[in-house]
N, CA, C and O of each residue as an XYZ file, in Angstrom:
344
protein
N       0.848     -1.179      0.000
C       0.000      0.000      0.000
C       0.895      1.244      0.000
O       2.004      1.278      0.533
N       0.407      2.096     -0.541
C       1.219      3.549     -0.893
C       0.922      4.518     -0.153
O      -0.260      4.686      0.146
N       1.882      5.358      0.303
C       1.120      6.792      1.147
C       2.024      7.604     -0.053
O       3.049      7.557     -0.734
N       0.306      8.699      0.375
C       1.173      9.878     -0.605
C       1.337     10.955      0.599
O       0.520     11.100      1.509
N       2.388     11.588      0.456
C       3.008     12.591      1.853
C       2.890     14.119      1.213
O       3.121     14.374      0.031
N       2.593     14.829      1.951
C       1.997     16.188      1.205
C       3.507     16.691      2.008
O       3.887     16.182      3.062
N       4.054     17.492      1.467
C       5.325     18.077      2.333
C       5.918     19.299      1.363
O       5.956     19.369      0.134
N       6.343     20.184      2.335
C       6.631     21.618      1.942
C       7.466     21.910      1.940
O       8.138     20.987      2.401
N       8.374     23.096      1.592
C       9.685     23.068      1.768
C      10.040     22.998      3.197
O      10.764     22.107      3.639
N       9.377     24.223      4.143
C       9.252     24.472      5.190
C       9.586     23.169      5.895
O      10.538     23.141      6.675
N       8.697     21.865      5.614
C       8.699     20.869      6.010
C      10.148     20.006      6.289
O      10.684     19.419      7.229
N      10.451     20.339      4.734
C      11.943     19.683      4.848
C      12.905     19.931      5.158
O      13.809     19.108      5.302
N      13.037     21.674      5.440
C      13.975     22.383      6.093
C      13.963     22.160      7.169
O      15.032     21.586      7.381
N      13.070     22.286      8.656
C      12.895     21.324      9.401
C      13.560     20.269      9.552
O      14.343     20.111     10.489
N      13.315     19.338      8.574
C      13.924     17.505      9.015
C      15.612     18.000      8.958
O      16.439     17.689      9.816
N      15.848     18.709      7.925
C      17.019     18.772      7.321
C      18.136     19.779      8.983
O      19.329     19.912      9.255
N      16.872     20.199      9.590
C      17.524     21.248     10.530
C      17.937     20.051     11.744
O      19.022     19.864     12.295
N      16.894     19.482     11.882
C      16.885     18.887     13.272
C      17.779     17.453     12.984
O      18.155     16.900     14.017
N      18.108     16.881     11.873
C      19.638     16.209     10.832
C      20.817     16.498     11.334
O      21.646     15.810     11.930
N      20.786     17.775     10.970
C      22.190     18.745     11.204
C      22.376     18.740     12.529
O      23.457     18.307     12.930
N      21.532     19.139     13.363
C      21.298     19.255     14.540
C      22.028     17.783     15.260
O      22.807     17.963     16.196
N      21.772     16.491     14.836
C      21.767     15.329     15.402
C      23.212     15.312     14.945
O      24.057     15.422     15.834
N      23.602     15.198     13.755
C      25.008     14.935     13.488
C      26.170     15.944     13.611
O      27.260     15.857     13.047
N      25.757     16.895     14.429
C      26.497     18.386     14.970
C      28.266     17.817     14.780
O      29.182     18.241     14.075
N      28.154     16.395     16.020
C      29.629     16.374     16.100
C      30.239     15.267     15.198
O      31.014     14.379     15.553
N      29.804     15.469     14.130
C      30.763     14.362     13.492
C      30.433     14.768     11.977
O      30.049     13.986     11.107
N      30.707     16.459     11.797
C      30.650     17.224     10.383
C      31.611     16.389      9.447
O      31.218     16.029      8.337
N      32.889     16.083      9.913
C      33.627     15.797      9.076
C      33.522     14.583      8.202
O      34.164     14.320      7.185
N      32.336     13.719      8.958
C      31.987     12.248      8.236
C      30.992     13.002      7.535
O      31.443     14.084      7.909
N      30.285     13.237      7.025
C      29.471     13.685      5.555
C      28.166     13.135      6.029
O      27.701     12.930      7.150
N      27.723     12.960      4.802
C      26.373     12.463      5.040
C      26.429     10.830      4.906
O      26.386     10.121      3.901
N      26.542     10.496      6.305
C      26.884      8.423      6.590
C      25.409      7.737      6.984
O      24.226      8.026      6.800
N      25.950      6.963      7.449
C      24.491      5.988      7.544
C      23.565      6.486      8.399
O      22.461      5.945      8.459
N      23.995      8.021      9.495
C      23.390      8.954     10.204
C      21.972      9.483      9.781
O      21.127     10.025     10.493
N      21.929      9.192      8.464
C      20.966      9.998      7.061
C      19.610      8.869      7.927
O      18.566      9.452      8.216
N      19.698      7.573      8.228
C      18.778      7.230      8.750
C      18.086      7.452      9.817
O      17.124      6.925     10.376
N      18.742      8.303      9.984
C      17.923      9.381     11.754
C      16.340     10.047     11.087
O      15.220     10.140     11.590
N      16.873     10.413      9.787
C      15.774     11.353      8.891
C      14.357     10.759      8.833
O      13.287     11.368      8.798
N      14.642      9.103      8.831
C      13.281      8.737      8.375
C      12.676      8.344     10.648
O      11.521      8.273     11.067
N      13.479      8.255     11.159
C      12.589      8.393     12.528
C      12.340      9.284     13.019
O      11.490      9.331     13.908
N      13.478     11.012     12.297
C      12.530     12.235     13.092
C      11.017     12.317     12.452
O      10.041     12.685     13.106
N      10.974     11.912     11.061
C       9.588     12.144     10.184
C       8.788     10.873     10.134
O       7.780     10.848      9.429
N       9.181      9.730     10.878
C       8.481      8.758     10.578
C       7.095      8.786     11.880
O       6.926      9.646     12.744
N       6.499      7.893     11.694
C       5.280      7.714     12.556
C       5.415      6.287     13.576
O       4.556      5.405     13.564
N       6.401      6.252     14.268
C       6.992      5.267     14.896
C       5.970      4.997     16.413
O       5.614      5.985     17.055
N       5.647      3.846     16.782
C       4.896      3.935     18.161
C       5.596      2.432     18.673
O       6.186      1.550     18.049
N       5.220      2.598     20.147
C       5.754      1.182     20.810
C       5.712      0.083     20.138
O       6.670     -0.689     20.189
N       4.272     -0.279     19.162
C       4.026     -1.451     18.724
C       4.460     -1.981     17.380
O       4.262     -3.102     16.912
N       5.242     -0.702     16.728
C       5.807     -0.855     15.053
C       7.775     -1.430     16.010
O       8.640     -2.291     15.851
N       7.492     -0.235     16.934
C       9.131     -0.443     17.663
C       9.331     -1.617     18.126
O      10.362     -2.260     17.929
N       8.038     -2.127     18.999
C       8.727     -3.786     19.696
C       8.499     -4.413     18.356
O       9.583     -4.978     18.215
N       7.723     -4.726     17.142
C       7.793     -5.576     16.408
C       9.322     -5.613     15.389
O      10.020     -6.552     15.008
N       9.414     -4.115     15.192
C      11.075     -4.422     14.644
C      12.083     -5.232     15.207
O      12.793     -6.020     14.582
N      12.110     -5.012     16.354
C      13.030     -5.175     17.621
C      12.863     -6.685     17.447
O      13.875     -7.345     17.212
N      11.417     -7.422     17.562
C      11.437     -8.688     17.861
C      11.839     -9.630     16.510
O      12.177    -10.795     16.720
N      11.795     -9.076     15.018
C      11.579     -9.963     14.180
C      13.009     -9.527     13.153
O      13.228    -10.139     12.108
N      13.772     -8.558     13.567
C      14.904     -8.127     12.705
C      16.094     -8.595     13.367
O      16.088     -8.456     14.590
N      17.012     -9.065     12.899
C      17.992     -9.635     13.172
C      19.438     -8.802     12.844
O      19.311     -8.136     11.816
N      20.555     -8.698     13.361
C      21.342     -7.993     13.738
C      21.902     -8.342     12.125
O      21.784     -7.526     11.211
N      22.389     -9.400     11.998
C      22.749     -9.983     10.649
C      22.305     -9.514      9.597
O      23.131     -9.303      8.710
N      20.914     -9.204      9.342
C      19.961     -8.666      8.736
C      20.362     -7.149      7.961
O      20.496     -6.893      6.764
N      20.496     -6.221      9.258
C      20.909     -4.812      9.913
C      22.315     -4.992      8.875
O      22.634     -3.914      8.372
N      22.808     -5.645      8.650
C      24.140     -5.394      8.501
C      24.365     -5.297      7.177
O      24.858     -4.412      6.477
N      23.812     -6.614      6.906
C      23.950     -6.688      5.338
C      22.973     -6.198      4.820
O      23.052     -6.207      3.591
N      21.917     -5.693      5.287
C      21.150     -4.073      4.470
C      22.022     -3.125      4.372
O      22.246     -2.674      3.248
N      22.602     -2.685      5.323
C      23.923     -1.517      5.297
C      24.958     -1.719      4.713
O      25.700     -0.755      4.525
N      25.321     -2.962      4.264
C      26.003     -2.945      3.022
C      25.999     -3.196      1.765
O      26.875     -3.072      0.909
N      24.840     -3.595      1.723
C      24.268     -3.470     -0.063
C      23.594     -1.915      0.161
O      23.207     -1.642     -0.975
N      23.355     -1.104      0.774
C      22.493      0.261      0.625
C      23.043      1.564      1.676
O      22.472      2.589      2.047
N      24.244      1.077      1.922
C      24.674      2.759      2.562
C      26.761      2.539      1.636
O      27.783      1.862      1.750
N      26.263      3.504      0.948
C      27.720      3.522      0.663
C      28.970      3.701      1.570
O      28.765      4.165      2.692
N      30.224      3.390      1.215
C      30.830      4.138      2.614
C      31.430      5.313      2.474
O      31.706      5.727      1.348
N      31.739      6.072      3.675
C      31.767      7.120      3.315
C      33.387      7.852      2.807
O      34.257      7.005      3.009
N      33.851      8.861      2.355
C      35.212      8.833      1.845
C      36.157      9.477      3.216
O      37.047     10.205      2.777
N      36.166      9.422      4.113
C      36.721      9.554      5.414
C      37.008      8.102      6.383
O      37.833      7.948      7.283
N      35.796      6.930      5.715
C      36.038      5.773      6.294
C      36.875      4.595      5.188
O      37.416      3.498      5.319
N      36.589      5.612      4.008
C      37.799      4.591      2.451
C      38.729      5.314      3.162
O      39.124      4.435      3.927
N      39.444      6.445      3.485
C      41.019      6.473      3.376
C      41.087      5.759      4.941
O      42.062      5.009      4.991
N      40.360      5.787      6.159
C      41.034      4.866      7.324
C      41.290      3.382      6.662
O      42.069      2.596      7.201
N      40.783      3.148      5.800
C      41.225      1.611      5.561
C      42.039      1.107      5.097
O      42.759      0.132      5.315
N      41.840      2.261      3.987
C      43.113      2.181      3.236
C      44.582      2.546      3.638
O      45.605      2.103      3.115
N      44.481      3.477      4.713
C      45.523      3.914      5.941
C      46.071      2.323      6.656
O      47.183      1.945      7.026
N      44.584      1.584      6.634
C      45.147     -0.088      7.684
C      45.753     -0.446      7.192
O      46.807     -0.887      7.651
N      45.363     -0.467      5.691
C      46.186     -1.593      4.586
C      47.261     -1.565      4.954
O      47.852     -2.437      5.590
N      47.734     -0.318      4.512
C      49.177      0.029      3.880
C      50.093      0.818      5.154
O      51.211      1.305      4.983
N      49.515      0.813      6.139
C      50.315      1.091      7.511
C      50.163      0.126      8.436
O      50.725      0.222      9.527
Protein backbone atom coordinates (compact mmCIF):
# COMPACT_ATOMS: atom_id res chain seq x y z
CA UNK A 1 0.00 0.00 0.00
CA UNK A 2 1.22 3.55 -0.89
CA UNK A 3 1.12 6.79 1.15
CA UNK A 4 1.17 9.88 -0.61
CA UNK A 5 3.01 12.59 1.85
CA UNK A 6 2.00 16.19 1.21
CA UNK A 7 5.32 18.08 2.33
CA UNK A 8 6.63 21.62 1.94
CA UNK A 9 9.68 23.07 1.77
CA UNK A 10 9.25 24.47 5.19
CA UNK A 11 8.70 20.87 6.01
CA UNK A 12 11.94 19.68 4.85
CA UNK A 13 13.98 22.38 6.09
CA UNK A 14 12.90 21.32 9.40
CA UNK A 15 13.92 17.51 9.02
CA UNK A 16 17.02 18.77 7.32
CA UNK A 17 17.52 21.25 10.53
CA UNK A 18 16.89 18.89 13.27
CA UNK A 19 19.64 16.21 10.83
CA UNK A 20 22.19 18.74 11.20
CA UNK A 21 21.30 19.25 14.54
CA UNK A 22 21.77 15.33 15.40
CA UNK A 23 25.01 14.93 13.49
CA UNK A 24 26.50 18.39 14.97
CA UNK A 25 29.63 16.37 16.10
CA UNK A 26 30.76 14.36 13.49
CA UNK A 27 30.65 17.22 10.38
CA UNK A 28 33.63 15.80 9.08
CA UNK A 29 31.99 12.25 8.24
CA UNK A 30 29.47 13.69 5.56
CA UNK A 31 26.37 12.46 5.04
CA UNK A 32 26.88 8.42 6.59
CA UNK A 33 24.49 5.99 7.54
CA UNK A 34 23.39 8.95 10.20
CA UNK A 35 20.97 10.00 7.06
CA UNK A 36 18.78 7.23 8.75
CA UNK A 37 17.92 9.38 11.75
CA UNK A 38 15.77 11.35 8.89
CA UNK A 39 13.28 8.74 8.38
CA UNK A 40 12.59 8.39 12.53
CA UNK A 41 12.53 12.24 13.09
CA UNK A 42 9.59 12.14 10.18
CA UNK A 43 8.48 8.76 10.58
CA UNK A 44 5.28 7.71 12.56
CA UNK A 45 6.99 5.27 14.90
CA UNK A 46 4.90 3.93 18.16
CA UNK A 47 5.75 1.18 20.81
CA UNK A 48 4.03 -1.45 18.72
CA UNK A 49 5.81 -0.85 15.05
CA UNK A 50 9.13 -0.44 17.66
CA UNK A 51 8.73 -3.79 19.70
CA UNK A 52 7.79 -5.58 16.41
CA UNK A 53 11.08 -4.42 14.64
CA UNK A 54 13.03 -5.17 17.62
CA UNK A 55 11.44 -8.69 17.86
CA UNK A 56 11.58 -9.96 14.18
CA UNK A 57 14.90 -8.13 12.71
CA UNK A 58 17.99 -9.64 13.17
CA UNK A 59 21.34 -7.99 13.74
CA UNK A 60 22.75 -9.98 10.65
CA UNK A 61 19.96 -8.67 8.74
CA UNK A 62 20.91 -4.81 9.91
CA UNK A 63 24.14 -5.39 8.50
CA UNK A 64 23.95 -6.69 5.34
CA UNK A 65 21.15 -4.07 4.47
CA UNK A 66 23.92 -1.52 5.30
CA UNK A 67 26.00 -2.94 3.02
CA UNK A 68 24.27 -3.47 -0.06
CA UNK A 69 22.49 0.26 0.63
CA UNK A 70 24.67 2.76 2.56
CA UNK A 71 27.72 3.52 0.66
CA UNK A 72 30.83 4.14 2.61
CA UNK A 73 31.77 7.12 3.31
CA UNK A 74 35.21 8.83 1.84
CA UNK A 75 36.72 9.55 5.41
CA UNK A 76 36.04 5.77 6.29
CA UNK A 77 37.80 4.59 2.45
CA UNK A 78 41.02 6.47 3.38
CA UNK A 79 41.03 4.87 7.32
CA UNK A 80 41.23 1.61 5.56
CA UNK A 81 43.11 2.18 3.24
CA UNK A 82 45.52 3.91 5.94
CA UNK A 83 45.15 -0.09 7.68
CA UNK A 84 46.19 -1.59 4.59
CA UNK A 85 49.18 0.03 3.88
CA UNK A 86 50.32 1.09 7.51
Amino acid sequence: MEKTVCCSSDIIESCFGKYRELVRGNQSMGISDLRLCIAAITGNCNSESTRSAMENVKTEDIRNWRREKIPVTLPAEKRNLLKKTG
